[in-house]
PDB file of N, CA, C and O in Angstrom:
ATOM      1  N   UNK A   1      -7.823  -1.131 -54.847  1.00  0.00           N
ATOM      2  CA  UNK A   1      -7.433   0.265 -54.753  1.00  0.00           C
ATOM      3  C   UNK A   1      -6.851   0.620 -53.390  1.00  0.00           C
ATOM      4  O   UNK A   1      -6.103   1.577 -53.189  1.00  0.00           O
ATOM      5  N   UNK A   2      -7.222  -0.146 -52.584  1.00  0.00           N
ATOM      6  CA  UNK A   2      -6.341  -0.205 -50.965  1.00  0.00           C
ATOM      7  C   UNK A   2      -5.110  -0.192 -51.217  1.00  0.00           C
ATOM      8  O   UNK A   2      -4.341   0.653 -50.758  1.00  0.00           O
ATOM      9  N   UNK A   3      -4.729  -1.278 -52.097  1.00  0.00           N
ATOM     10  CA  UNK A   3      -3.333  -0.997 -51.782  1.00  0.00           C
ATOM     11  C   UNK A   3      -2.470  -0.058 -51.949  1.00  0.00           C
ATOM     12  O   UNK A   3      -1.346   0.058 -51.460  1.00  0.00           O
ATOM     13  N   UNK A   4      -3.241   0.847 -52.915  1.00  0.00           N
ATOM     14  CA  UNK A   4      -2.216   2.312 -53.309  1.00  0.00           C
ATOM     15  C   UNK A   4      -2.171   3.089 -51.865  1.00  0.00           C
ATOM     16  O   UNK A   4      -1.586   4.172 -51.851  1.00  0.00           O
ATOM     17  N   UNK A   5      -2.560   2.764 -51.054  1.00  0.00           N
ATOM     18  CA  UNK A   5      -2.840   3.486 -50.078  1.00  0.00           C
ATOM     19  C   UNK A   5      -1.293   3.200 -48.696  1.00  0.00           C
ATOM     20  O   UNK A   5      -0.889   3.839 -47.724  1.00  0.00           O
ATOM     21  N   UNK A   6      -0.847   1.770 -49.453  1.00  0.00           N
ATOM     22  CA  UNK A   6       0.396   1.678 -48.939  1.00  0.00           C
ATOM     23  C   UNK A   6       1.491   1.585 -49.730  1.00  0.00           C
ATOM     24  O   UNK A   6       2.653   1.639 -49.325  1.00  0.00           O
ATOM     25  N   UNK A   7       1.065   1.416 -51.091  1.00  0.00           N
ATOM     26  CA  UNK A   7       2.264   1.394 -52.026  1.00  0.00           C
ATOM     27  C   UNK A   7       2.923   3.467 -52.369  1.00  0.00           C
ATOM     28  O   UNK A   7       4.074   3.858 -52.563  1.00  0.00           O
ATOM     29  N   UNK A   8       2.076   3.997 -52.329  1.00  0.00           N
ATOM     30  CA  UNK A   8       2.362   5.380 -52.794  1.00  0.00           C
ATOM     31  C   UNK A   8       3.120   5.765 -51.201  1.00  0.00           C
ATOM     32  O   UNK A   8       4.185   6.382 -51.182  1.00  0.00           O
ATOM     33  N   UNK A   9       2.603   5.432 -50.229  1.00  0.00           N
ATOM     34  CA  UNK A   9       4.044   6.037 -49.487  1.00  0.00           C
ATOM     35  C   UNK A   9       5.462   5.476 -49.410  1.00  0.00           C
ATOM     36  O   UNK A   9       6.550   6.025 -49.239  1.00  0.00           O
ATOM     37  N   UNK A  10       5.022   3.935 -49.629  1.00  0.00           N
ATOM     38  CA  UNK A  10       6.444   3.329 -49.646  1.00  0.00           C
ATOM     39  C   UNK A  10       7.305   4.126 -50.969  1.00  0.00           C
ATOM     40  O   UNK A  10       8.111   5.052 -50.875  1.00  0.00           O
ATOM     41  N   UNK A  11       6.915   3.550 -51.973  1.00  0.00           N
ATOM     42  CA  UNK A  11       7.389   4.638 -52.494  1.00  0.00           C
ATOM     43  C   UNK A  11       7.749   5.596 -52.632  1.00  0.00           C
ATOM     44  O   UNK A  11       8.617   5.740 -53.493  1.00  0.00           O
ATOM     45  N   UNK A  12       7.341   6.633 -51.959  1.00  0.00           N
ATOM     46  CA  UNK A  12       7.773   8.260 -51.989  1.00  0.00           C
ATOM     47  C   UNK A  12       8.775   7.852 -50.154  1.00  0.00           C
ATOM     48  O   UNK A  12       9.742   8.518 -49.786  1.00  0.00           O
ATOM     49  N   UNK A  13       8.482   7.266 -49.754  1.00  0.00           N
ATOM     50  CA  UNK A  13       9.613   7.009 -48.612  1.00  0.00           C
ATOM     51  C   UNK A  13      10.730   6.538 -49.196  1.00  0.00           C
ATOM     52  O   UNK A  13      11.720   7.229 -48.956  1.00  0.00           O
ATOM     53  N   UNK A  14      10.958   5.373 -50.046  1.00  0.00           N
ATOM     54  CA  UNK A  14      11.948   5.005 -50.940  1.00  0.00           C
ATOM     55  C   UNK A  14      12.920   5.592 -51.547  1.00  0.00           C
ATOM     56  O   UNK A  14      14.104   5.255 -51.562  1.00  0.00           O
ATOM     57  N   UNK A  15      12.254   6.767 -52.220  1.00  0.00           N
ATOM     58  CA  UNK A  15      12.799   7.552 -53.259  1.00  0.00           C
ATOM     59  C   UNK A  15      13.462   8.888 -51.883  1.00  0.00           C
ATOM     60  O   UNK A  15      14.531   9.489 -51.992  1.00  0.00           O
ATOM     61  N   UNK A  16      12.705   9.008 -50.988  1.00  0.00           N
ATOM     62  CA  UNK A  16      13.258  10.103 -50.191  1.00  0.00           C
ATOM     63  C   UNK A  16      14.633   9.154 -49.665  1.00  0.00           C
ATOM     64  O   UNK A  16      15.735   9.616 -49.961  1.00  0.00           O
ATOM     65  N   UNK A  17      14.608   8.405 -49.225  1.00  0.00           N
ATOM     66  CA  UNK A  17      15.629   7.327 -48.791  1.00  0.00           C
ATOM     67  C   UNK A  17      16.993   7.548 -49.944  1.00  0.00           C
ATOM     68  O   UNK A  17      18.108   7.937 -49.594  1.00  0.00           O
ATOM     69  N   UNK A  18      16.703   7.293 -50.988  1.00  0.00           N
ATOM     70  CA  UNK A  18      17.541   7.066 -52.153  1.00  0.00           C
ATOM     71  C   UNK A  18      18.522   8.494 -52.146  1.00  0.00           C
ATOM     72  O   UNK A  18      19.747   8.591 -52.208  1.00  0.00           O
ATOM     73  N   UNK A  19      17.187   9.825 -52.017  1.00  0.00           N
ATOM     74  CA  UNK A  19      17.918  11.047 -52.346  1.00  0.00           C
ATOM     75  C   UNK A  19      18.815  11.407 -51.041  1.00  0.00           C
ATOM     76  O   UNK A  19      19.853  12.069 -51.002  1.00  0.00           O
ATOM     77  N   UNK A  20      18.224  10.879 -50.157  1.00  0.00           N
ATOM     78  CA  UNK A  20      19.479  11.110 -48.966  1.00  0.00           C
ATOM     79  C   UNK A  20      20.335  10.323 -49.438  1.00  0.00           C
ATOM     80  O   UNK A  20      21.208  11.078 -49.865  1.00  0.00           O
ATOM     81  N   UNK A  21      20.616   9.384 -49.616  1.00  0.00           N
ATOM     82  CA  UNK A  21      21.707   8.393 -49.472  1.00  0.00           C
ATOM     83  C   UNK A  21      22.814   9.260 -50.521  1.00  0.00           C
ATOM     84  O   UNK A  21      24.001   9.473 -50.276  1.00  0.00           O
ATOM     85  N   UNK A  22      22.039   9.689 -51.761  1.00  0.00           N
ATOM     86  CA  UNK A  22      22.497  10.388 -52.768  1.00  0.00           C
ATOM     87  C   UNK A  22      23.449  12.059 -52.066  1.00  0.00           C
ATOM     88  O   UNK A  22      24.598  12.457 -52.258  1.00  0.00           O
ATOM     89  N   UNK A  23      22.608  12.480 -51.469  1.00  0.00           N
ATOM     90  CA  UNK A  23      23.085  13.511 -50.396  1.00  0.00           C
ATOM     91  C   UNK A  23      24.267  13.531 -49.978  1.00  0.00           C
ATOM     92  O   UNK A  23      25.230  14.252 -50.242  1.00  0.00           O
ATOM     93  N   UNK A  24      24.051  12.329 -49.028  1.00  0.00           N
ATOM     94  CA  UNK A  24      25.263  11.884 -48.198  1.00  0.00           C
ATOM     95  C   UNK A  24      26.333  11.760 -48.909  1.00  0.00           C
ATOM     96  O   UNK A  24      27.171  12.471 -48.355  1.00  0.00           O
ATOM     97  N   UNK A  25      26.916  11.134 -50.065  1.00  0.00           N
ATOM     98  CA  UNK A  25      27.076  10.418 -51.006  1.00  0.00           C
ATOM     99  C   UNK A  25      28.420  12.020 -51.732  1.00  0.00           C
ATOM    100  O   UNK A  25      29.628  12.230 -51.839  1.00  0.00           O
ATOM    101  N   UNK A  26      27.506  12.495 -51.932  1.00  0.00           N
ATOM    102  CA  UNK A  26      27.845  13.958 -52.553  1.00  0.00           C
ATOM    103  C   UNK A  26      28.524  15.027 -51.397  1.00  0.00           C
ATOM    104  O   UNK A  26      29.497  15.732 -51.662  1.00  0.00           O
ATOM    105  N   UNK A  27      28.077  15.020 -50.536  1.00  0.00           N
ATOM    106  CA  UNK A  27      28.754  15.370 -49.041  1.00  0.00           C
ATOM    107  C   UNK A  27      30.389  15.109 -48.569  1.00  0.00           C
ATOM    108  O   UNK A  27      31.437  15.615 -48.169  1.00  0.00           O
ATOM    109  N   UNK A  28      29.745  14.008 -48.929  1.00  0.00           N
ATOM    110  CA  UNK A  28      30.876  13.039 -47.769  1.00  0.00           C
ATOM    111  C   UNK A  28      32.399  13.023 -48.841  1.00  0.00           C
ATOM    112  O   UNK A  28      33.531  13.012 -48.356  1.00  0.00           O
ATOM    113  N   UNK A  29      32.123  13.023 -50.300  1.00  0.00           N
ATOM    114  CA  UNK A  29      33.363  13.575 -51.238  1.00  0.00           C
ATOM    115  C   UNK A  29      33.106  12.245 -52.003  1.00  0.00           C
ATOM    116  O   UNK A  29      34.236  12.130 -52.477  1.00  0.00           O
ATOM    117  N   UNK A  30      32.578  11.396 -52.362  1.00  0.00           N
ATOM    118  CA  UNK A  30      32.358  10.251 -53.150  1.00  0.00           C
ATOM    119  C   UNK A  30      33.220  10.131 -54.905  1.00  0.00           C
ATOM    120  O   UNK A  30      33.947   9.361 -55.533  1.00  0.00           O
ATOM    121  N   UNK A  31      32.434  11.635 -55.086  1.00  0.00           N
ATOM    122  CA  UNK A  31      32.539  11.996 -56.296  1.00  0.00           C
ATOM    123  C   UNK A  31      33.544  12.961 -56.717  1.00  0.00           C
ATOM    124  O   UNK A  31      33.618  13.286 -57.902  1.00  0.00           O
ATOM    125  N   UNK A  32      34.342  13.455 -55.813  1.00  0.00           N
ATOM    126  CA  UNK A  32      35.494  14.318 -55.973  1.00  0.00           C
ATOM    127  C   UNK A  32      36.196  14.556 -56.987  1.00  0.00           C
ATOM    128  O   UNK A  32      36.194  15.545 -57.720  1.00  0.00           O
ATOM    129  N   UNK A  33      37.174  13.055 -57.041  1.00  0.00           N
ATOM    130  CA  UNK A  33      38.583  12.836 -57.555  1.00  0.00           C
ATOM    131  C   UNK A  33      37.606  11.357 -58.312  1.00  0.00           C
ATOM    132  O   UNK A  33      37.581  10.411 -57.526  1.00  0.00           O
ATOM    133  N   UNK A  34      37.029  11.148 -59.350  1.00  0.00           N
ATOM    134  CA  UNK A  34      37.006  10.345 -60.672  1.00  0.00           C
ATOM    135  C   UNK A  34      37.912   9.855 -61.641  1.00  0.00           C
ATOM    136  O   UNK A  34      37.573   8.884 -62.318  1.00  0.00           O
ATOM    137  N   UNK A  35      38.987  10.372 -61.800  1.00  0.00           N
ATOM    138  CA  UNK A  35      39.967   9.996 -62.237  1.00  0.00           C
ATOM    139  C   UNK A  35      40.735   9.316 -61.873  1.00  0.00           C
ATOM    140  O   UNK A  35      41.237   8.420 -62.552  1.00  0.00           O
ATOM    141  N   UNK A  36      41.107   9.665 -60.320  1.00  0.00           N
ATOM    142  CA  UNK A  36      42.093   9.757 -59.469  1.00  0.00           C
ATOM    143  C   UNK A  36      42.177   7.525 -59.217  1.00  0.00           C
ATOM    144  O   UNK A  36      43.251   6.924 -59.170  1.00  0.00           O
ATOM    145  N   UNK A  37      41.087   6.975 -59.133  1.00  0.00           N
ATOM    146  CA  UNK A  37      41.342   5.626 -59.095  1.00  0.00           C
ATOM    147  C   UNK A  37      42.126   4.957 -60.264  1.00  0.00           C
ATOM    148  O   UNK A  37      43.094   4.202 -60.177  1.00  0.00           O
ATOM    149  N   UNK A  38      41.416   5.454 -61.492  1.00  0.00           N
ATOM    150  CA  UNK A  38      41.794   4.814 -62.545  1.00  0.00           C
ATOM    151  C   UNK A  38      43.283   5.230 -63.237  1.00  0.00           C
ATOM    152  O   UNK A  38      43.808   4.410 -63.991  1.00  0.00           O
ATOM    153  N   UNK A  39      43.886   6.395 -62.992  1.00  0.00           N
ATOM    154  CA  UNK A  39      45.545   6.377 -62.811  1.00  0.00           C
ATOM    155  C   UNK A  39      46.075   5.527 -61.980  1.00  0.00           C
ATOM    156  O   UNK A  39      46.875   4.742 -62.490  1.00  0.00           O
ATOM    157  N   UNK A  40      45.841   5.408 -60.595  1.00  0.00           N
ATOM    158  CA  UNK A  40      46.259   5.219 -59.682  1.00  0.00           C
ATOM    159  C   UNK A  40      46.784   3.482 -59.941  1.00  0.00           C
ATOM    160  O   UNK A  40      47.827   2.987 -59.513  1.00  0.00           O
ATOM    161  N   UNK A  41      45.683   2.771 -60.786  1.00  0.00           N
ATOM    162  CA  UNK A  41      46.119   1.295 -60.988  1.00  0.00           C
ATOM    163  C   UNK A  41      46.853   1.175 -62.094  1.00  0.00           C
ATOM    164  O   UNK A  41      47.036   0.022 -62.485  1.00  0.00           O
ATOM    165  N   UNK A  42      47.499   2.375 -62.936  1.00  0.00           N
ATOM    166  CA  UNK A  42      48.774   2.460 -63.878  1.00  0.00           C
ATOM    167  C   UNK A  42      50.202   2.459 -63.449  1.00  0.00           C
ATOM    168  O   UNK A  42      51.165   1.953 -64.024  1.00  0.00           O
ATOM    169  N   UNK A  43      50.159   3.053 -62.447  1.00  0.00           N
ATOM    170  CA  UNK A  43      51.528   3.448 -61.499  1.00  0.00           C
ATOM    171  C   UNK A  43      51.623   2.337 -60.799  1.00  0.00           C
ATOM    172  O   UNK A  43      51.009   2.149 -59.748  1.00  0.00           O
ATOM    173  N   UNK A  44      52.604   1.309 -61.474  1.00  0.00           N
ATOM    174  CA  UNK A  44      53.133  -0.006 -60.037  1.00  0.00           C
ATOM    175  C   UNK A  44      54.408   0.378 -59.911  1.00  0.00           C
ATOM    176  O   UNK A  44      55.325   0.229 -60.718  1.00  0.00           O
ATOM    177  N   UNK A  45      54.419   1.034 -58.531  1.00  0.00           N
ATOM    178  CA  UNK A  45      55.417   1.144 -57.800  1.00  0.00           C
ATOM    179  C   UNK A  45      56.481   0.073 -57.370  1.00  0.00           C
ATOM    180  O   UNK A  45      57.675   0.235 -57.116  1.00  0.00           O
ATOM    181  N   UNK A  46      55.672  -1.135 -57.358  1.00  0.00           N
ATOM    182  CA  UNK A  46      56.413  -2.155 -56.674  1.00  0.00           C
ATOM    183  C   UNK A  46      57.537  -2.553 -58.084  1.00  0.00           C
ATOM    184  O   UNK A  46      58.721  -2.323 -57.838  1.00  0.00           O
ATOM    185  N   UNK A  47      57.292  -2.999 -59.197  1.00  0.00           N
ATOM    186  CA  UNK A  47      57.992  -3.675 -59.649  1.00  0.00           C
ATOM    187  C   UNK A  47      59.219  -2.107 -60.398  1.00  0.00           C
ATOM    188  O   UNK A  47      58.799  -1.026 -60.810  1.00  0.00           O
ATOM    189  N   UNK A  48      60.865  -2.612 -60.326  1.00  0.00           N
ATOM    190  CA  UNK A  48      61.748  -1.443 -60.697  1.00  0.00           C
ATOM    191  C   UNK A  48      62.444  -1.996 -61.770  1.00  0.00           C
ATOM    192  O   UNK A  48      62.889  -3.137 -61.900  1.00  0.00           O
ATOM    193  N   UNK A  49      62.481  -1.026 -62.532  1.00  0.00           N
ATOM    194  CA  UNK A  49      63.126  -0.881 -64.108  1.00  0.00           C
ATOM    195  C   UNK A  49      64.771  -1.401 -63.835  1.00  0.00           C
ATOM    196  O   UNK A  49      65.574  -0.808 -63.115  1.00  0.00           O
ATOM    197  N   UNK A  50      65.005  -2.519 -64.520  1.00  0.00           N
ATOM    198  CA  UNK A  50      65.853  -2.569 -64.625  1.00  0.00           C
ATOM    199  C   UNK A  50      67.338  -1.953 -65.360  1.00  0.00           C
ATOM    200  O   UNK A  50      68.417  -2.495 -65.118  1.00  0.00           O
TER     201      UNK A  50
END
């Protein structure tokens, strides 16, 4: 039963860890533009219509 005594904070440190990262994540514009990659590899610029 000791060990819950270090597993329950790691845990709840973990999960606080996770929701920042999640934070940051959401902040920083991660999630903005979702679409915006998966057009982006339709359009090849490089090769021209003959």
């Amino acid at each position: 039963m000791t060990i819950l005594l270090y597993l329950v904070p790691a845990a709840l440190g973990l999960g606080l860890l996770a929701l920042g990262a999640f934070m940051w994540s959401l902040r920083s514009g991660q999630y903005d533009d979702l679409d915006g990659a998966a057009h982006r590899i339709l359009n090849d610029d490089d090769v021209k219509a003959p």
